[in-house]
C-alpha positions, 0 to 999 in steps of 0.5 A: 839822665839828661837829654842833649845833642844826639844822645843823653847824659848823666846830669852829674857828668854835664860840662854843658849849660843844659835845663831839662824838663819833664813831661810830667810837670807840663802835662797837667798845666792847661794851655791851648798852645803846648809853647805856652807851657815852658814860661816859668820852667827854665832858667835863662828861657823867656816866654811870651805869649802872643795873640790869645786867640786860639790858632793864633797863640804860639809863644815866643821863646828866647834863650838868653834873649838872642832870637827863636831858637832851633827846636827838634822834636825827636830829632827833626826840625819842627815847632811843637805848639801843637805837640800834645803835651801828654806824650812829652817825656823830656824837654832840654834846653841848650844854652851856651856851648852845649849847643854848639853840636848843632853847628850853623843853626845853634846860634840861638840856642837849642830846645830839644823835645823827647816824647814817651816810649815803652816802659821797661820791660815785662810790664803790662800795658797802663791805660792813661786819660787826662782831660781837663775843663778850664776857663780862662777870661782876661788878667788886665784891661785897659781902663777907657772914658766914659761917654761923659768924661769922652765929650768933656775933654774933647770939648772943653780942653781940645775945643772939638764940636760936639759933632765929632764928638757925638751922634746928631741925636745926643746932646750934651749939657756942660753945666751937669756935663752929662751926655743926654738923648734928645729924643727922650732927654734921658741921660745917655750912658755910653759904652766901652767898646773893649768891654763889650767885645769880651767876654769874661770867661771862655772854656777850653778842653783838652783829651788825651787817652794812652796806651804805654807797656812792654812785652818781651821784645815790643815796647809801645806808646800809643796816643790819642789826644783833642783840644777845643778851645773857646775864643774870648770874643762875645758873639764871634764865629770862632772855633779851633780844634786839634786833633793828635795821633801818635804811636813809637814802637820799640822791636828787639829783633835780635839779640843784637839787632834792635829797630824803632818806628815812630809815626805821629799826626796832627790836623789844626782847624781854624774856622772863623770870621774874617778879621786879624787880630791887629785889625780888630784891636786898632779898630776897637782902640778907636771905638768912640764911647758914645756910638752905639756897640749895636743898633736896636735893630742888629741887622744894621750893622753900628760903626765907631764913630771914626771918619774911616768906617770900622765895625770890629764887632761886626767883622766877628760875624761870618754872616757879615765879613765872611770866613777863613778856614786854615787847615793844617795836616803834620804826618811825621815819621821815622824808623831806625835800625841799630845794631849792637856789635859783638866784637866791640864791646860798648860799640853801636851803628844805628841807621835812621830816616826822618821824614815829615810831610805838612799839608796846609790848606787856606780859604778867604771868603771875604764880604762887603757888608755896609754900615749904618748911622743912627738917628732916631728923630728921623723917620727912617733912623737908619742912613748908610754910613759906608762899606767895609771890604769888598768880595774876594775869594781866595785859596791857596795850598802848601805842602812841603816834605822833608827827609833826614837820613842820619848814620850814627856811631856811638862806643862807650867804654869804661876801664878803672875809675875812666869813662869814655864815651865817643859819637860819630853822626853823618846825617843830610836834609833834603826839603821840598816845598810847593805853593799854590794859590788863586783868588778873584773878586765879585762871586755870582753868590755866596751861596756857592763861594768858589772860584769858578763862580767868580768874575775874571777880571781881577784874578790872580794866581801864582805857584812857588816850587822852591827847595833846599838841602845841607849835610852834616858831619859832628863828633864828640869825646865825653871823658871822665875820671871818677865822674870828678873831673870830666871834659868834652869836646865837639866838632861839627860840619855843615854844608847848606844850598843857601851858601855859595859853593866856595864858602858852603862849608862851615866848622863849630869846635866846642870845648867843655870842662867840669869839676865836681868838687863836691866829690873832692875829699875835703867837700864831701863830708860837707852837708851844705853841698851835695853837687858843687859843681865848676864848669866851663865852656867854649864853643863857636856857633852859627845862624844860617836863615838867609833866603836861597841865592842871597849869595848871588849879586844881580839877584834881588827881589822887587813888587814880587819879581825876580829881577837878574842883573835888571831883567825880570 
């Protein structure tokens, strides 16, 4: 059984280019975002990871090469990097016309995302724990000058003075081309910046316990899941953690009449030093190797030797460049009745509202800290150098809501060696989101790093209110004969704010058509096939990510203003 757009299907009966998944073969592959998990799994799904820091490692993905794809976990909108991959049960990946029931936002492909349920019933509840302890450290790393190479070329083959090249205290002897300290005339064996930042293995945990069963009438998985991961950076003030909760229940009410209520929540930390990643890397790619990575006395911060003052390795240090701490609260929900029909065998009406709340919680605390040269034929070996950063505070908050109210008719039938399989969704989206953020410049003191205790003089603050909403109607015909030859047919309407009134509509029809020629008479005593298999698909797709009112011509967007046909 396949999971695709608002339903499963049998793989042999498919007419659609659909990869799936399981649960099972991502589960116990350890990787600090659950998007990493995907490389490999699919064919046509491509996946790269980003960033390696923890927090800042989701990965991206692409179907066929086109651009992000829409993703739904348990039918609403959503990234799962911070799924717990302990509850996936399925993952599908639509390509080409299969994804076309999602209409206006299908134009890049579809990964849909299914997460455990109760087993079948009678059964007990089975009480799973997975953890695992695994450290990662770097595939490949640049390979950079030795402080001797460094001087030689910039000397010798660029004609630069050995004072760009080098601190006053270093000399440089061309006949052995050796860089040599001339305070103690030893040779000097420099440094590699990357090198030293790094470090050459880091730990990662991941713990998740489960509850899964059945009882008569209540099917259940309940969930508990954390995750910490270590960063690569020697000596940095980095630290993320995740926190996963999940429960669906399953209630045959009736004999007919049966309900679902799923809620999940999730909570991200980012507490760390104060840097970004292309910060830090550019500063360290520029790091000369013949500057000290630390001065003998380490509460003098080094610098890199470049005109502009740069300290990557100091930015890592709370103490000196001061923290970010990113928290991020995901509560999701849904419940669903469905109710069989006993006058029409085969039909169903199930009725369902989605739901799910994101509280995001941001604060910058930013420090000026200085940095120093170092000459130790001096009597005070440390002069200033410069200043990195200024003080700033800054906070900001988001919370955004979203609510899915969805009306689905399902009927399937089957007479003779005919199977048909009819849906009908009518479903709507409503989202809500609420910005907020203040900062100022020169707190009285760190001890007590808040905005009232900031100077005035620079504050900035802002709130943003926006909100958006689409409806939707799709269909869809699965019909078969002798699960041989089988066709499929969509149709879905859209509507979005983001469109004016008079073009807000949009339609995405989708023809499919299979034959399993493998079941044909001639094919099936044919030990090299087991499941031939000829298909095509037609099918119209959309991308609506356009801004709110991009459809009116006196609105555009300057220095942050917004500015009607010139005024702001």
């Amino acid at each position: 059984v396949v999971v695709v757009g608002y339903g499963t299907q049998q793989k042999k009966t498919l007419t659609g280019a659909v990869a799936s998944i399981s649960g099972e073969d991502i589960a116990l592959r350890p990787a600090p975002n659950t998007s990493q998990l995907l490389m490999g799994q699919a064919a046509g799904l491509s996946v790269r990871s980003g960033s390696g820091l923890p927090g800042e490692d989701f990965a991206t993905l692409r179907i066929r090469n086109f651009e992000a794809p829409l993703i739904i976990v348990d039918g609403i909108v959503a990234t799962f990097g911070q799924v717990d991959p302990n509850d996936i049960e399925n993952i599908s990946v639509l390509k080409d016309a299969a994804a076309s029931i999602y209409g206006a936002r299908a134009g890049n492909g579809v990964i849909l995302i299914t997460t455990k349920r109760g087993t079948d019933r009678g059964e007990g509840a089975k009480f799973t724990y997975n953890g695992t302890a695994s450290w990662a450290g770097l595939t490949f790393e640049p390979r950079t000058l030795s402080a001797n190479d460094y001087v030689n070329l910039g000397y010798n083959e660029q004609g630069q003075s050995l004072a760009d090249l080098m601190p006053a205290y270093l000399g440089w002897d061309n006949e052995r081309k050796q860089v040599y300290d001339t305070t103690t005339g030893e040779d000097f064996a420099g440094n590699d910046w990357r090198d030293l930042i790094y470090k050459e293995w880091t730990l990662q945990t991941q713990h998740n316990l489960s509850a899964r069963g059945r009882s008569e009438d209540i099917g259940y998985f309940i969930s508990l899941g954390f995750t910490d991961t270590e960063s690569q950076l020697e000596g940095a003030d980095y630290t993320h953690t995740r926190y996963n909760i999940r429960t669906n229940l399953d209630v045959n009410l009736t004999k007919n009449l049966t309900a679902r209520l799923d809620l999940s929540y999730f909570q991200t930390t980012l507490d760390k030093a104060n840097f970004n990643t292309n910060t830090l890397y550019n500063r360290l790619n520029g790091g000369k190797p013949t500057y000290l990575y630390e001065l003998p006395d380490k509460s003098y911060p080094s610098h890199t030797g470049q005109a502009s003052v740069q300290a990557p390795n100091y930015l890592i240090k709370k103490d000196f460049a001061g923290t970010i701490v990113n928290r991020d609260n995901n509560l999701r929900g849904a419940i669903s009745l469905t109710y069989d029909l006993p006058f029409i065998s085969g039909m169903s009406i199930t009725g369902s509202l989605n739901m799910e709340a994101q509280n995001e919680w941001n604060k910058l605390i930013q420090k000026r800290f200085a940095t120093y040269d170092y000459d130790p034929s001096l009597d005070n070996p440390y002069t200033l150098y410069g200043y990195v950063n200024r003080d700033v505070i800054s906070v900001n908050a988001d919370r955004d809501m979203e609510l899915l109210p969805k009306l689905t008719v399902k009927y399937d039938t089957e007479w003779g060696d005919n199977t048909l399989n009819a849906l009908f969704v009518a479903e709507s989206t409503t989202f809500k989101r609420d910005y907020l953020m203040g900062s100022r410049t020169d707190p009285l003191s760190f001890e007590a790093p808040y905005l009232n205790y900031s100077s005035r003089a620079e504050l900035d603050n802002a709130e943003i209110f926006s909100e958006s909403a689409r409806k939707s109607f799709v269909g869809r015909v699965n019909y078969s004969y002798k699960d041989k030859y089988l066709f499929s047919a969509t149709m879905r309407a859209d509507a979005t704010a983001r469109y004016s009134v008079e073009g807000r509509w949009g339609y995405f029809p989708s023809l499919s058509f299979g034959w399993r020629i493998s079941e044909e008479d001639f094919m099936k005593d044919n030990s090299a096939w087991n499941n031939l298999k000829l298909r095509a698909s037609y099918g119209i797709m959309g991308n609506d990510a356009v801004s709110n009112y991009d459809f009116l011509s006196g609105y555009n967007i300057a220095n942050g203003f917004y500015l009607f046909n010139g005024d702001p």
